[in-house]
N, C-alpha and C positions, 0 to 999 in steps of 0.2 A: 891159285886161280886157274881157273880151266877156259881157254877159249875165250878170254874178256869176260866170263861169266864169274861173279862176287861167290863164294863159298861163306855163307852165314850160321853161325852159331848163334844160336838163343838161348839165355840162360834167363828162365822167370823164376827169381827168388822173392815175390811178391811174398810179405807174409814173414821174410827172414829178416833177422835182426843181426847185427856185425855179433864176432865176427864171420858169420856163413860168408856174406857176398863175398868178401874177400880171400874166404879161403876156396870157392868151390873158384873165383874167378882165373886166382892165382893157379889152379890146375887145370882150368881149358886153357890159358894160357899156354902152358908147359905143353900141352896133349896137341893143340892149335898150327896148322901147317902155316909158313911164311905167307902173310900176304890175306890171311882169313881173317873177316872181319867176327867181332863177338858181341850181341848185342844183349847187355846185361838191363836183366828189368826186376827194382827195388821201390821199397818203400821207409825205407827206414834213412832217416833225414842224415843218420851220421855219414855214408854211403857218400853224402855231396864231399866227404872232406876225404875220406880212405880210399874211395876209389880212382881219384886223381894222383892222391900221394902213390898211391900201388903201383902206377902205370909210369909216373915218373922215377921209382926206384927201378924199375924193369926194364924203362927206356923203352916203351913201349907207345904209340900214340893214339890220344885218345882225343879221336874227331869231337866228337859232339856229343851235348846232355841234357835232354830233354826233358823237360817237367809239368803233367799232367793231369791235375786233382791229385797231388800227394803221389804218385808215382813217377819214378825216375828208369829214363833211359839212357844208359850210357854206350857209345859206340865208339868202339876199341878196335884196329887193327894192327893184329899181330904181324910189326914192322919195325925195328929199329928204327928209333927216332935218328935222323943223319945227321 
């Protein structure tokens, strides 16, 4: 984060089926500087279960996951959960 300023990633996998989201997630991740939020956007309903499980193997946390006509927004800040 620069300046109190949020540094965001958008990942629109709209259209991907598992396992994409979780592999292109699993390497912004890795790529992702401390403290960079990533906000991944899905449609594919499995996504509500793998991309929670992904973030808890990674110890990663994962704010919030919004759901809107069949699209999912997940928001992940690359942060060691403490």
């Amino acid at each position: 984060m620069n300046n109190g300023h949020e540094s965001i990633v958008i990942l629109d996998l709209l259209g991907f089926y598992c396992p994409i989201p979780v592999h292109e997630l699993r390497t912004a991740i890795k790529t992702a500087k401390e403290g960079e939020v990533i906000k991944l956007l899905c449609d594919d309903p499995e996504t509500l279960h793998d991309i929670p499980a992904l973030c808890e193997r990674m110890g990663i946390i994962l704010k919030q996951i919004n759901e809107d006509a069949g699209e999912y927004t997940f928001t992940i800040i690359n942060t060691e959960i403490e």
